[in-house]
Every structure is written in C-alpha cells, then in structure tokens.
N, CA, C and O atoms as a GROMACS GRO file, in nm:
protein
  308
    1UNK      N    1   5.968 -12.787  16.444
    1UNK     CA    2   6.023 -12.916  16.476
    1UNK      C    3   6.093 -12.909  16.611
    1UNK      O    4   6.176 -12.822  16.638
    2UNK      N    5   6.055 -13.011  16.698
    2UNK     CA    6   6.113 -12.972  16.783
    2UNK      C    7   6.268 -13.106  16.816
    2UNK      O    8   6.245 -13.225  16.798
    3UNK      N    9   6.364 -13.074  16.847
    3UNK     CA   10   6.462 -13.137  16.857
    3UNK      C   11   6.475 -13.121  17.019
    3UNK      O   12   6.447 -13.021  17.085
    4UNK      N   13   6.524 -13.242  17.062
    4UNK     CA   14   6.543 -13.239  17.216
    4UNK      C   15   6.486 -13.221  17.331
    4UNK      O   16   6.536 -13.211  17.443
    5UNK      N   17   6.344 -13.218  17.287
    5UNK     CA   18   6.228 -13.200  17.356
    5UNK      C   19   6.220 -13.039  17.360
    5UNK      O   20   6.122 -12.999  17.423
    6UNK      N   21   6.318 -12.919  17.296
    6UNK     CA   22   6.312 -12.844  17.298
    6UNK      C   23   6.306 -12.734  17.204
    6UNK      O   24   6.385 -12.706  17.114
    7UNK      N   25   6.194 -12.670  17.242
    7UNK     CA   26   6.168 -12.591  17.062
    7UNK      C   27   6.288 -12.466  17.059
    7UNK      O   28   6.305 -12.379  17.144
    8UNK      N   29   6.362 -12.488  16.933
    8UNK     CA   30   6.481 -12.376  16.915
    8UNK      C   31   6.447 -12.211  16.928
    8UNK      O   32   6.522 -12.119  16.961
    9UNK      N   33   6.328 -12.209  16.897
    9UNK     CA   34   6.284 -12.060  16.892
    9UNK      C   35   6.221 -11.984  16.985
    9UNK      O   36   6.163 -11.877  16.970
   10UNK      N   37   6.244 -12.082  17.135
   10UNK     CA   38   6.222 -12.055  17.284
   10UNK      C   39   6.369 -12.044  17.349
   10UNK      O   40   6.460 -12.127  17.354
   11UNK      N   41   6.359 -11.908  17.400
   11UNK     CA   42   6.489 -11.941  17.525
   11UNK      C   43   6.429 -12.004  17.657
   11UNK      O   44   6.319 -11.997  17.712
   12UNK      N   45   6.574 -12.083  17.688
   12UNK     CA   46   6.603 -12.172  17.814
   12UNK      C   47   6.713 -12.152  17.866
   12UNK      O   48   6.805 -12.100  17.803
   13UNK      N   49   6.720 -12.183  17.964
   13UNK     CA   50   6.848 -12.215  18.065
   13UNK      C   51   6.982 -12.269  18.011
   13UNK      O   52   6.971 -12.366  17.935
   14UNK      N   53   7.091 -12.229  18.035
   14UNK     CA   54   7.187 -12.314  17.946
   14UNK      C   55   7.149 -12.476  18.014
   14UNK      O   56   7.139 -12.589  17.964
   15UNK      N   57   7.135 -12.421  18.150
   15UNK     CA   58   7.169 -12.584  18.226
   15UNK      C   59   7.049 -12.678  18.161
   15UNK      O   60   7.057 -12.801  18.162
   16UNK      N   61   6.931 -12.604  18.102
   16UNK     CA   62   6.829 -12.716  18.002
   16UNK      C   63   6.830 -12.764  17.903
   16UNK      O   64   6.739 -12.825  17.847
   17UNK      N   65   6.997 -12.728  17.848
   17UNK     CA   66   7.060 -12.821  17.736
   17UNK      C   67   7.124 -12.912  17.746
   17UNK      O   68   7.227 -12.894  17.811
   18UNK      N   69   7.107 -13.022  17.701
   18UNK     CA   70   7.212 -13.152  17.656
   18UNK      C   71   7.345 -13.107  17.737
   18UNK      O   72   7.326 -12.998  17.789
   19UNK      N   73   7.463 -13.156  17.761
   19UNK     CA   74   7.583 -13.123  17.760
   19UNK      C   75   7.598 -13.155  17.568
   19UNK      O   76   7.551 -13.242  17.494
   20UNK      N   77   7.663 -13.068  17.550
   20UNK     CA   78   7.737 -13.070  17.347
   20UNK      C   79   7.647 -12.961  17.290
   20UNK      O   80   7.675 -12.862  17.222
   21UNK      N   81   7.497 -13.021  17.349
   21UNK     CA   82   7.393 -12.929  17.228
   21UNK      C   83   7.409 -12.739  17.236
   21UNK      O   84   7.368 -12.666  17.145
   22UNK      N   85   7.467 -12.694  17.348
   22UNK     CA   86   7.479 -12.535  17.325
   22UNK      C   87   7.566 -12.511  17.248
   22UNK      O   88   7.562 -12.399  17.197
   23UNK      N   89   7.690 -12.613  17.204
   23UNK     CA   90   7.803 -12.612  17.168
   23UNK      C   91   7.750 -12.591  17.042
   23UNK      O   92   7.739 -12.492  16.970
   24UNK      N   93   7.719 -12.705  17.034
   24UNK     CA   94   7.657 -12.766  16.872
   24UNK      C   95   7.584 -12.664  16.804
   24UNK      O   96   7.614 -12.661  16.685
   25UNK      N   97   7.500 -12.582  16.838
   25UNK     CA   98   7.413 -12.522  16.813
   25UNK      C   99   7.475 -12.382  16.815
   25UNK      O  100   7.405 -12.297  16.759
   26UNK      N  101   7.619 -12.329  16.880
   26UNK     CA  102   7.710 -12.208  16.868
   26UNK      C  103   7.773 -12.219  16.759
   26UNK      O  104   7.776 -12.129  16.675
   27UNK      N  105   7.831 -12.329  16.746
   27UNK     CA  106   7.918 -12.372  16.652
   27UNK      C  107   7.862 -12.342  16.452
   27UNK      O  108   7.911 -12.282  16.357
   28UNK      N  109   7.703 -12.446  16.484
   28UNK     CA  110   7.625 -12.440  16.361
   28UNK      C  111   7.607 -12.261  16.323
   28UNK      O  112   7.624 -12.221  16.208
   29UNK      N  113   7.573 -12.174  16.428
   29UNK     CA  114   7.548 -12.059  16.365
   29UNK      C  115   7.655 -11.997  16.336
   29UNK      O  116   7.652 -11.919  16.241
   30UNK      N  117   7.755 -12.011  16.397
   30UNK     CA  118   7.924 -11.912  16.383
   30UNK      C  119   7.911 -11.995  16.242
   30UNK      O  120   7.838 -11.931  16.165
   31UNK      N  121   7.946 -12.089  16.197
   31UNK     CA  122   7.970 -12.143  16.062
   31UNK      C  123   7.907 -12.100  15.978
   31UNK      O  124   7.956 -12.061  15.872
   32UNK      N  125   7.781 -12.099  16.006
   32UNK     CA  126   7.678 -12.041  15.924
   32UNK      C  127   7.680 -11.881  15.860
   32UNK      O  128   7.614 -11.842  15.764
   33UNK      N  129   7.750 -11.822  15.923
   33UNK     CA  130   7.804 -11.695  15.901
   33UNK      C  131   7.912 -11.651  15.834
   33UNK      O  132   7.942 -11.535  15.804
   34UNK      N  133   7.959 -11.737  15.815
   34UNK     CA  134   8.098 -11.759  15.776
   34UNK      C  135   8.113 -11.731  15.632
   34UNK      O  136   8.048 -11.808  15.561
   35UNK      N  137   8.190 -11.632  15.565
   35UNK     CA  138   8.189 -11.625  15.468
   35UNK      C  139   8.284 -11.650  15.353
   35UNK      O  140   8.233 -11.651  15.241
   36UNK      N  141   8.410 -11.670  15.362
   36UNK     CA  142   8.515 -11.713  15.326
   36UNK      C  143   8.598 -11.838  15.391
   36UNK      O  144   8.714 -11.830  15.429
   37UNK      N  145   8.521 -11.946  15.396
   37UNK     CA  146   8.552 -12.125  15.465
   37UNK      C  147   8.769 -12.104  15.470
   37UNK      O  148   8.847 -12.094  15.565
   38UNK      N  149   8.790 -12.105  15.321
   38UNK     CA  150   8.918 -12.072  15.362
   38UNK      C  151   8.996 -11.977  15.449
   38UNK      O  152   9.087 -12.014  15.522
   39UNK      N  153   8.958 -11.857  15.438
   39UNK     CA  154   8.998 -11.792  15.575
   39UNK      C  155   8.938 -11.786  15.662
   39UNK      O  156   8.948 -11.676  15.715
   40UNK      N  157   8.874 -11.850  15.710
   40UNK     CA  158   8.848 -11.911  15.857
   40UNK      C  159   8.960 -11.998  15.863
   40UNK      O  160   9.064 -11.971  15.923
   41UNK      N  161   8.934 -12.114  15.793
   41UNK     CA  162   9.059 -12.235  15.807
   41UNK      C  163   9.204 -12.173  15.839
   41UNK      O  164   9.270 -12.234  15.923
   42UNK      N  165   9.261 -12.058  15.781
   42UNK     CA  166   9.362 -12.015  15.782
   42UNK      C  167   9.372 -11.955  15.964
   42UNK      O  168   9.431 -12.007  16.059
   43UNK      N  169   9.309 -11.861  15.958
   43UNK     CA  170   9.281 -11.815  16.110
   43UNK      C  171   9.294 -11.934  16.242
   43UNK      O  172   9.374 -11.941  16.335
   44UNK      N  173   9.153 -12.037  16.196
   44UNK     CA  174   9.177 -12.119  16.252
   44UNK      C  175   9.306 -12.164  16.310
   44UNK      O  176   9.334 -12.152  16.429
   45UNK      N  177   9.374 -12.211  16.230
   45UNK     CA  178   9.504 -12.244  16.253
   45UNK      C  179   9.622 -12.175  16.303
   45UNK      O  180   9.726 -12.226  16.344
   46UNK      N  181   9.585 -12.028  16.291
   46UNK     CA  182   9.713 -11.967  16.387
   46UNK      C  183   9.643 -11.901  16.502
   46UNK      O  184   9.707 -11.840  16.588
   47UNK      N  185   9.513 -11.912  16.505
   47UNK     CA  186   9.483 -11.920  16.661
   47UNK      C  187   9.530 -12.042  16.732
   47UNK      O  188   9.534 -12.030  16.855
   48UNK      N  189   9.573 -12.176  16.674
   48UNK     CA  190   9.616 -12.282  16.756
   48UNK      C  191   9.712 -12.252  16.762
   48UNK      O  192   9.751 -12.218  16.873
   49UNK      N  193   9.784 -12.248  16.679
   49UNK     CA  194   9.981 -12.191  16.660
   49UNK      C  195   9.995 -12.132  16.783
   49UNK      O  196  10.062 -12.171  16.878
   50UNK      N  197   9.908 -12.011  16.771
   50UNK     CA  198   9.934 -11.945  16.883
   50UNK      C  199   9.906 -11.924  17.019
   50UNK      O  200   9.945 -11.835  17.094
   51UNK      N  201   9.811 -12.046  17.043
   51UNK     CA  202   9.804 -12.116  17.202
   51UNK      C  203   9.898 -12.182  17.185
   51UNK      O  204   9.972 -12.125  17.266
   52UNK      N  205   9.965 -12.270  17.138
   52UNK     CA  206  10.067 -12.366  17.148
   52UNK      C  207  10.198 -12.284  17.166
   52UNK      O  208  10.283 -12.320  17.248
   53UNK      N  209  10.212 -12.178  17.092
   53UNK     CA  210  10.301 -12.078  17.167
   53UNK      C  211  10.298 -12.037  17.269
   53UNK      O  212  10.406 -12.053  17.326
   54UNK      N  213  10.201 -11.973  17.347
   54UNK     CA  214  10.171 -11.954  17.439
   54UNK      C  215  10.181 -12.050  17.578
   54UNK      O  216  10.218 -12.005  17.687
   55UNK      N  217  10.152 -12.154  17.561
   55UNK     CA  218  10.150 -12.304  17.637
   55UNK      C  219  10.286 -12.323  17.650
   55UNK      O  220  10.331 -12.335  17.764
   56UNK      N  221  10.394 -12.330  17.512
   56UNK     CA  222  10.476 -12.313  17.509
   56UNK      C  223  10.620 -12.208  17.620
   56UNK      O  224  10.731 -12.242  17.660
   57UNK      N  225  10.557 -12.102  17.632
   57UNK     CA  226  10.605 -11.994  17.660
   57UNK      C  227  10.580 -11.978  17.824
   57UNK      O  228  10.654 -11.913  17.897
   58UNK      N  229  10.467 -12.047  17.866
   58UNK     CA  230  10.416 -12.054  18.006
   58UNK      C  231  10.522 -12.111  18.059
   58UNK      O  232  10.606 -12.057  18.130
   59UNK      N  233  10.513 -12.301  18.000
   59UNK     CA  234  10.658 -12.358  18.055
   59UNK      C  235  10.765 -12.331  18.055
   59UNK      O  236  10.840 -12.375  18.143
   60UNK      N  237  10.810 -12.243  17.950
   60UNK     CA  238  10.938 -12.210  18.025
   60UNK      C  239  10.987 -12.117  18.142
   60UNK      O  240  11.078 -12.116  18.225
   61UNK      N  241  10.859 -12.021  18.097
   61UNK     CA  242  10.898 -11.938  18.213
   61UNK      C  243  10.838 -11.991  18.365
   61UNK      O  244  10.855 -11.928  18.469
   62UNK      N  245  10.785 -12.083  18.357
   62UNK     CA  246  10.722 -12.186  18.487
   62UNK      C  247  10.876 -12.227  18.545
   62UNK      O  248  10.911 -12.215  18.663
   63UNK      N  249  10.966 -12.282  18.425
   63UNK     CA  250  11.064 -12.336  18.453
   63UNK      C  251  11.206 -12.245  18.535
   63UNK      O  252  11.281 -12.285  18.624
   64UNK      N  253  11.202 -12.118  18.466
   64UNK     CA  254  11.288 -12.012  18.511
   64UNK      C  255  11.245 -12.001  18.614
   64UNK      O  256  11.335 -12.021  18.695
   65UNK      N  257  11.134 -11.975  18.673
   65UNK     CA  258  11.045 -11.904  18.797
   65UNK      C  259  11.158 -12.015  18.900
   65UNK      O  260  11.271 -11.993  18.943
   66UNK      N  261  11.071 -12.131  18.913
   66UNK     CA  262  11.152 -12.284  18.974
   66UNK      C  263  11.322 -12.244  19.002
   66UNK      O  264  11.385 -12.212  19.103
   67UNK      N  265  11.351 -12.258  18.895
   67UNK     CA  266  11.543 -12.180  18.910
   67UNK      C  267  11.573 -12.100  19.019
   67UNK      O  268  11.623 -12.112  19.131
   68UNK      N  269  11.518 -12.002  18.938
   68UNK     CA  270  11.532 -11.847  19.005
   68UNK      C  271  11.489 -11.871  19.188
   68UNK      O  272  11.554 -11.806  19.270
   69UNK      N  273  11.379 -11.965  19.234
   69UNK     CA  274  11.342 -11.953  19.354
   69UNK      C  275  11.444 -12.089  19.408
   69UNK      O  276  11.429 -12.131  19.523
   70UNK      N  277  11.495 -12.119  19.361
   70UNK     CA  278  11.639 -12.292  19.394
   70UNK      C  279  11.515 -12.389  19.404
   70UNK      O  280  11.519 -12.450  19.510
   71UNK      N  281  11.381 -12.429  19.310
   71UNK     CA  282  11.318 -12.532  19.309
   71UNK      C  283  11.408 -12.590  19.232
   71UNK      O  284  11.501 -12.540  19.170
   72UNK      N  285  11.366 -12.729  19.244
   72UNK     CA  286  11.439 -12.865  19.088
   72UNK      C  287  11.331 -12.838  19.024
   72UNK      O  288  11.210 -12.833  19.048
   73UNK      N  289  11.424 -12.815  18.908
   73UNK     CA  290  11.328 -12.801  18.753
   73UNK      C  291  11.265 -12.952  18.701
   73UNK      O  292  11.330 -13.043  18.650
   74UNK      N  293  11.159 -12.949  18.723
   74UNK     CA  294  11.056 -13.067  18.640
   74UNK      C  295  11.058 -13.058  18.493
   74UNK      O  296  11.008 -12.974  18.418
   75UNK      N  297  11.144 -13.191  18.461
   75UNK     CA  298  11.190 -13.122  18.306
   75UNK      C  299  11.101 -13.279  18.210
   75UNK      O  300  11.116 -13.336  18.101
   76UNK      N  301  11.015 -13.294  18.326
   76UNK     CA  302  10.912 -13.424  18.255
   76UNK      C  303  10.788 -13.243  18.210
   76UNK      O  304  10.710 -13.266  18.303
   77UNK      N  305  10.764 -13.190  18.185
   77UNK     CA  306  10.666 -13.086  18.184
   77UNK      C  307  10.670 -13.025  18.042
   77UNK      O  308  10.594 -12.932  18.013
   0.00000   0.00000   0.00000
C-alpha cells in the first residue's frame, strides 16, 4: 500500500517526506516497541519535569550572569 505517494519499504530522502510524516512514522515505531505504556508515561513525564527544570535553571543563572556583569535584570523572562 502505498501512502503518500510513497512506498514505506523504500528508503528516501528525509527532505521526500511530508513535513509531520518522518515524525509520524518515528513516533508509530518507538510506540510500537514499547512495552510497558505505563512506564513510558511515567518517564515521559520526568523527562518534561526535567526540561522545565532545566529551562528553569538557565534563567536564573541568565539572570545572575546580567548582575554580576551591572546589566538590568529582565525580570519579564
């Protein structure tokens, strides 16, 4: 069957995919592998935790940096 004018069981170019469809199609097989849905979900979620920490942790020290050099601290950030 071919989907997208492109048969799945041929390699191509990334750039000869859809924009979404490499995604889509990474996504479907990582899932597909997946063997315990709940711990993924769990993981899932403190891999975000822990960009948001991280993101977290950037700004402030973005903010010290600013200080430390006599910038005005951008405290809209």
């Amino acid at each position: 069957m071919l989907v997208h004018g492109i048969d799945p069981h041929t390699a191509v170019e990334v750039e000869a995919l859809q924009p979404g469809l490499l995604r889509k199609r990474l996504d479907e097989t990582i899932e597909g592998l997946v063997d315990d849905v709940r711990q993924w979900n769990i993981e899932a979620r403190m891999e975000e935790a822990e960009r948001e920490l991280l993101r977290s942790l950037q700004g402030t020290v973005k903010k010290i940096v600013r200080r430390a050099a006599g910038e005005p601290a951008a405290e809209d950030e």
